[in-house]
C-alpha positions as CSV (number, residue, x, y, z in Angstrom):
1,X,72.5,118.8,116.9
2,X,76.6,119.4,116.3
3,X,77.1,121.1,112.6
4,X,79.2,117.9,112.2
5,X,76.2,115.8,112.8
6,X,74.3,117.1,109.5
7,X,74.8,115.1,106.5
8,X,73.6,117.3,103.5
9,X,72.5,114.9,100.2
10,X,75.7,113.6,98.9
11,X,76.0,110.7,96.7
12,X,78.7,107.8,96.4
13,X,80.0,107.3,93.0
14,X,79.4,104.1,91.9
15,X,81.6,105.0,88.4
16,X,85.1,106.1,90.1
17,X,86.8,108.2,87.4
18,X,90.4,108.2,88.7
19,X,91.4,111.7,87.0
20,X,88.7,113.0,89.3
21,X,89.8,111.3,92.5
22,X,93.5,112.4,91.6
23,X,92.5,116.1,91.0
24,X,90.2,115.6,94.9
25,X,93.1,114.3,96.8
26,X,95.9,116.2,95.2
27,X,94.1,119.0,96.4
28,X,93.3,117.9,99.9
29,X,96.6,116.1,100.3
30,X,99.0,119.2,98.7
31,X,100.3,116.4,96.3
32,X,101.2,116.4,92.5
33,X,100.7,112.8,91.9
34,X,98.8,111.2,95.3
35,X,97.3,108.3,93.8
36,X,100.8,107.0,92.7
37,X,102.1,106.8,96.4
38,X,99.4,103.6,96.6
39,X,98.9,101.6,93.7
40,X,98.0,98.8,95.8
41,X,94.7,100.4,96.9
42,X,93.6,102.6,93.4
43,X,93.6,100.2,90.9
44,X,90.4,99.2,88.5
45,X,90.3,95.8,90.7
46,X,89.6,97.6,94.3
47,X,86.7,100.0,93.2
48,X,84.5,98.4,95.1
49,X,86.6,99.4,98.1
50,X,87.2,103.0,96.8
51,X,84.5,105.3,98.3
52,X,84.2,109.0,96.6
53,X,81.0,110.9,97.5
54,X,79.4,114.0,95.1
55,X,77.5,116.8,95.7
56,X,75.4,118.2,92.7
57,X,78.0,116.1,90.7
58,X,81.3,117.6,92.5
59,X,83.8,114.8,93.9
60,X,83.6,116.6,97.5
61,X,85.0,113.6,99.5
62,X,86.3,110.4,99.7
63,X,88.2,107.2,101.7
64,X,89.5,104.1,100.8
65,X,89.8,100.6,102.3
66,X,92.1,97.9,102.0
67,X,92.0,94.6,103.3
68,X,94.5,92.9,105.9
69,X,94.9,89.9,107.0
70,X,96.8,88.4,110.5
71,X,97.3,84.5,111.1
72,X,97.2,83.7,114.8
73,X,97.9,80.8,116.9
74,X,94.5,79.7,116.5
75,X,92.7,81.6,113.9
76,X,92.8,84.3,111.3
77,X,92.0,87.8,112.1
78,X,90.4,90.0,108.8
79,X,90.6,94.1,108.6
80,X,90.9,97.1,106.6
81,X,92.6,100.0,107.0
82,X,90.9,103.0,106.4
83,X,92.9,105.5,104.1
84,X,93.3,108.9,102.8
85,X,90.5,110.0,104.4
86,X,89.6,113.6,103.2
87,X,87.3,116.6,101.9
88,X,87.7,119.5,99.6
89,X,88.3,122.5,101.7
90,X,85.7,124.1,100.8
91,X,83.2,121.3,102.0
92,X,84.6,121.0,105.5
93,X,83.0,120.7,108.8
94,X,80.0,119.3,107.1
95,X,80.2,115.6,108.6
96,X,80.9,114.1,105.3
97,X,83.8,112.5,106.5
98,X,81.5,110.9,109.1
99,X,79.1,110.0,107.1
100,X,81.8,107.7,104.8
101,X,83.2,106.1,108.1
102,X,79.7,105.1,108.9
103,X,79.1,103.6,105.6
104,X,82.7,102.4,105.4
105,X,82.1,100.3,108.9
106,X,78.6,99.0,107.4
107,X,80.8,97.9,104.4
108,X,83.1,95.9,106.6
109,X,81.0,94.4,108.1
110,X,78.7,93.0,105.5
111,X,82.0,91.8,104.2
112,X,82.6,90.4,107.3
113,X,85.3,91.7,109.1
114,X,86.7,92.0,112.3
115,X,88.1,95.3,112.7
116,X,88.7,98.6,111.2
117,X,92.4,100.2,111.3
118,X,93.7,103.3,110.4
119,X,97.1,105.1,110.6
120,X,96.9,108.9,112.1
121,X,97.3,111.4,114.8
122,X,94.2,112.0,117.1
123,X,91.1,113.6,116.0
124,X,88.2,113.5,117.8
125,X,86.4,112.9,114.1
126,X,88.0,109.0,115.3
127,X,87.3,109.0,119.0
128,X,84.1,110.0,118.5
129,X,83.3,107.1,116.3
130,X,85.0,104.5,119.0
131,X,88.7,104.5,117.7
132,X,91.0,103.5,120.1
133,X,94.8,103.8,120.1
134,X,97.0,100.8,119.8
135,X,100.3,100.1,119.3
136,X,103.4,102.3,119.1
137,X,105.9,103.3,116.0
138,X,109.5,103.3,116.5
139,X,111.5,105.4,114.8
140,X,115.4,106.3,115.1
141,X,117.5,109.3,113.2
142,X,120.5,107.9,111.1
143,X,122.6,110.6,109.5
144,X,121.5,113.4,111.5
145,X,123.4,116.6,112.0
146,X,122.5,116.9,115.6
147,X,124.6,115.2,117.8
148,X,123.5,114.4,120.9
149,X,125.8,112.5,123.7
150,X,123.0,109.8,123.0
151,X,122.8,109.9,119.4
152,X,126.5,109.4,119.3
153,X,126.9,107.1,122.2
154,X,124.4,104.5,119.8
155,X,126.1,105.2,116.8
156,X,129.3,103.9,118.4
157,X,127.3,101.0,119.7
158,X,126.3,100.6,115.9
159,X,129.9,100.8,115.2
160,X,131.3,97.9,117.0
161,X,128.1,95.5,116.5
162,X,128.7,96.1,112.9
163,X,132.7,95.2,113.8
164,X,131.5,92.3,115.1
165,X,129.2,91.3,112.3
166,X,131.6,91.4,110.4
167,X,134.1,88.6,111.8
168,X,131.6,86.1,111.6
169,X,130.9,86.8,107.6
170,X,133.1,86.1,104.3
171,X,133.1,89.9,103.4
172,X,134.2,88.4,100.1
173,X,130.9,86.6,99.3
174,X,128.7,89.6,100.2
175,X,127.1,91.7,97.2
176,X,125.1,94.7,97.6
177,X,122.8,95.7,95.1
178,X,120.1,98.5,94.8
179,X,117.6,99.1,92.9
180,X,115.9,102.4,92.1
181,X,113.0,101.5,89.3
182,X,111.7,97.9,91.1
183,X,108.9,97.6,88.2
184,X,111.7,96.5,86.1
185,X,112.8,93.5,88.5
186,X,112.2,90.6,86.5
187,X,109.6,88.3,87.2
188,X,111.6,85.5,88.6
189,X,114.0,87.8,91.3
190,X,110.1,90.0,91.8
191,X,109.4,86.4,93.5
192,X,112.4,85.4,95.2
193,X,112.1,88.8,97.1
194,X,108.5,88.5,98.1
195,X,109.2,85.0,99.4
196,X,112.3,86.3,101.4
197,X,110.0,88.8,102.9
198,X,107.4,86.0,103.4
199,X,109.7,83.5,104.8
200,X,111.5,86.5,107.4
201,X,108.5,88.4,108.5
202,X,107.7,87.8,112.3
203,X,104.5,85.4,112.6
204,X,103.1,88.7,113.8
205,X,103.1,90.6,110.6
206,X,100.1,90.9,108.3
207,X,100.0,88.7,105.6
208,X,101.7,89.9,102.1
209,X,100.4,88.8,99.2
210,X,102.6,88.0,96.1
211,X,99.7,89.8,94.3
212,X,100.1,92.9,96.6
213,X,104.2,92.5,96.7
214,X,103.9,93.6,93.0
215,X,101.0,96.5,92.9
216,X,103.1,98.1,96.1
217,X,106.5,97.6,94.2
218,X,105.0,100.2,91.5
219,X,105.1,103.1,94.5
220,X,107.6,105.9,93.0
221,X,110.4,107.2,94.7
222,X,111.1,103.7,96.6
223,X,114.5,101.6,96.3
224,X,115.6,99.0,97.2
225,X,118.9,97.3,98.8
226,X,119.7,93.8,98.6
227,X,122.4,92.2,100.5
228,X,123.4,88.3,99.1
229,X,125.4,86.3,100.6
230,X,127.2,84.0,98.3
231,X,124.8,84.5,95.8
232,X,121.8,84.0,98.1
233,X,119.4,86.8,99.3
234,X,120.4,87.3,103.1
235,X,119.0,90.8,103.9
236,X,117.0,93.6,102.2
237,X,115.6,97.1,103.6
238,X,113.2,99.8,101.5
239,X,114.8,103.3,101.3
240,X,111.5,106.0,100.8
241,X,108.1,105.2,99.7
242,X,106.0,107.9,98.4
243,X,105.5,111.4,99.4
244,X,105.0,110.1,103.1
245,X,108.0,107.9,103.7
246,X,111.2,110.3,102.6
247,X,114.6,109.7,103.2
248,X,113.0,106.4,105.7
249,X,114.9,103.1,105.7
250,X,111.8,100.8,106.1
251,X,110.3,97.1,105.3
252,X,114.0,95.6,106.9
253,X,113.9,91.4,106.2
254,X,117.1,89.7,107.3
255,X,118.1,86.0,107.8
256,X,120.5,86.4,110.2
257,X,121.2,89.9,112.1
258,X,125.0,90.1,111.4
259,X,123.5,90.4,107.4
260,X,121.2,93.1,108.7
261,X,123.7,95.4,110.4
262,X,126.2,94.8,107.5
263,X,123.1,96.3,105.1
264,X,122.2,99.1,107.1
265,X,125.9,99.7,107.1
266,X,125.7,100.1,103.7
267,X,122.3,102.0,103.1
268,X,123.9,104.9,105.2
269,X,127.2,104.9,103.5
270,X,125.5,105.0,100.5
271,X,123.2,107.9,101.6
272,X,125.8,109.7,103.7
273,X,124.1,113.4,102.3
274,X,120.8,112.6,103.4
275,X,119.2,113.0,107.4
276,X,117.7,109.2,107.7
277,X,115.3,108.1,109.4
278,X,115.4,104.4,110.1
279,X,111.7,102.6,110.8
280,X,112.0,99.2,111.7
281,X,108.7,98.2,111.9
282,X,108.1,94.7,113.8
283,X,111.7,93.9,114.3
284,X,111.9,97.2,116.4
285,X,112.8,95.1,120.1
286,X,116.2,93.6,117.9
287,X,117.3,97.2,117.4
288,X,116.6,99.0,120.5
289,X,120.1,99.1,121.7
290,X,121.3,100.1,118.7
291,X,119.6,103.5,117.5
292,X,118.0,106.3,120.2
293,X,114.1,105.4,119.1
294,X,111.5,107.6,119.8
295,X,108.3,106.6,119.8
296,X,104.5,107.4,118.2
297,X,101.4,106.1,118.4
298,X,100.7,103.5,115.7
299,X,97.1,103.3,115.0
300,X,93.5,103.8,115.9
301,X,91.5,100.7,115.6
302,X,88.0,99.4,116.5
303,X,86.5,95.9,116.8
304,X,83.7,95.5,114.5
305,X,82.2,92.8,116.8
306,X,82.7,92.8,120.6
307,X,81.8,89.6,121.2
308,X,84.2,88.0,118.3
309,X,87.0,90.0,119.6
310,X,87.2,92.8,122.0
311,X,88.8,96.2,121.0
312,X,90.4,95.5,124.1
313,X,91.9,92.6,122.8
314,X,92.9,94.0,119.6
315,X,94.6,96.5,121.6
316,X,96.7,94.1,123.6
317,X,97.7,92.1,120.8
318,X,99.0,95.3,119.1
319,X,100.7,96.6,122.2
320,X,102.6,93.1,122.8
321,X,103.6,93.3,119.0
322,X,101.4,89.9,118.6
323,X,99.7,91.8,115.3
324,X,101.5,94.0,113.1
325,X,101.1,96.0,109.8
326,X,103.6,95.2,107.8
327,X,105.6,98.6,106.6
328,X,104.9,97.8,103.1
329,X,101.2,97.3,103.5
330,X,100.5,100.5,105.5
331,X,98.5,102.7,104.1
């Protein structure tokens, strides 16, 4: 038996203090203020789905999960992503982290859902428990100080699409607005924005909660640009979002794509000292000849019921952009 296979006696915590899971994943995650980055996972109302394992009374480790939801064709498809997986460095290579992926999946499944998700690079601590890749990430460098023939060839594509844009709109009537502290949106424009996004999301993209809109709007560090178009909302794009996403334009929602060139316009002007990086999540196949993408994987994923739905299938669906996490959700 593999070190990794022992599971010495720890305990979940049934009683989550959050000043002790913020001093566990500081630690593992080199942050100052981790917990912050996802106030849409710790909050008193998800401790159910918060799971933080003791040893002789020591937070030692600790994941999170978070439910999703897809609506296709001809049903609805229920997840979690798995998050911020970790262990104190001095409990390593102890299979603890295994042990909480078993009990997460056990979890999921009593609740009855029908796969597990989570965003990161391989590790065989996934494969080994029947993660599968899926999907890819697209992302593109605005800004950037190296200046390939390629680079610059798109950014003079940019250019002239942007041109064009802008003969078929009343620069007159456009009005661009950001905003760096979004808990202090009022209640009323809070809600015109999340059904923007609602309305504009591909059919593809997880379902967004108003609910969820507001606990993810809390994240620090994230801003928002809003392009209106005689006073009506017409585009809007995230700039940052925690310690992950910095200096990424993200979450892009547009009504027309002459209003979404016309705001990226301006999110780089704006930004001109900063090395982008511009993620457009599921609208990635509108901007591909636009911006040199390069491409990641997206996920590891498993189907918690082969009959239901095949991980197979789950990878297909995520591969053909027919199910996508929205860049807001991700955790």
């Amino acid at each position: 038996m593999h070190n990794s296979d022992v599971f010495p006696e720890i305990v979940r915590e049934k009683n989550i203090s959050f000043r002790e899971l913020e001093y566990l994943t500081n630690i593992c995650f080199e942050s100052n203020d981790y917990l912050n980055n996802f106030p849409q996972v710790f909050n008193q109302e998800n401790k159910e789905n918060l799971f933080l394992y003791k040893i002789n009374g020591q937070a030692v480790a600790f994941c999170s999960i978070h439910p999703i939801h897809f609506q296709l064709p001809n049903r609805m498809l229920n997840s979690y992503c798995i998050g911020s997986v970790c262990t104190h460095p001095n409990f390593r290579k102890k299979g603890f982290a295994k042990k909480i992926l078993m009990e997460v999946e056990a979890k999921a499944k009593e609740n009855l859902a029908d796969f597990l998700f989570l965003f990161s690079d391989y590790k065989s601590l996934y494969t080994n428990l029947n993660y599968v890749p899926a999907g890819k990430t697209y992302l593109a460098q605005v800004n950037s100080r190296i200046s390939t023939s390629i680079y610059l060839n798109k950014l003079r594509k940019f250019k002239t699409e942007y041109n064009k844009a802008l003969q078929t709109i009343e620069e007159r009537k456009l009005d661009f607005l950001s905003i760096n502290n979004l808990v202090e949106i009022d209640e009323k424009k809070k809600y015109n924005i999340w059904q923007f996004i609602v309305r504009n999301a591909p059919k593809s993209e997880s379902i967004l909660s108003y609910l969820e809109f507001t606990d993810i709007i809390k994240i620090r560090k994230m801003q928002l640009y809003l392009l209106s178009y005689d006073q009506t909302i017409c585009a809007i794009a995230f700039i940052n979002k925690g310690d992950d996403f910095q200096n990424v334009i993200h979450s892009i929602y547009f009504n027309n794509f002459s209003y979404a060139l016309a705001l990226l316009q301006e999110v780089i002007v704006k930004n001109t000292e900063e090395e982008l990086i511009f993620f457009p999540g599921s609208h990635s196949s509108e901007f591909f000849s636009l911006f040199d993408f390069q491409s990641i994987p997206s996920l590891f994923l498993k189907s918690l019921d082969e009959k239901k739905i095949a991980t197979q299938k789950l990878q297909e669906l995520c591969e053909k952009n027919d199910i996508f996490i929205g860049s807001l959700q991700g955790t």
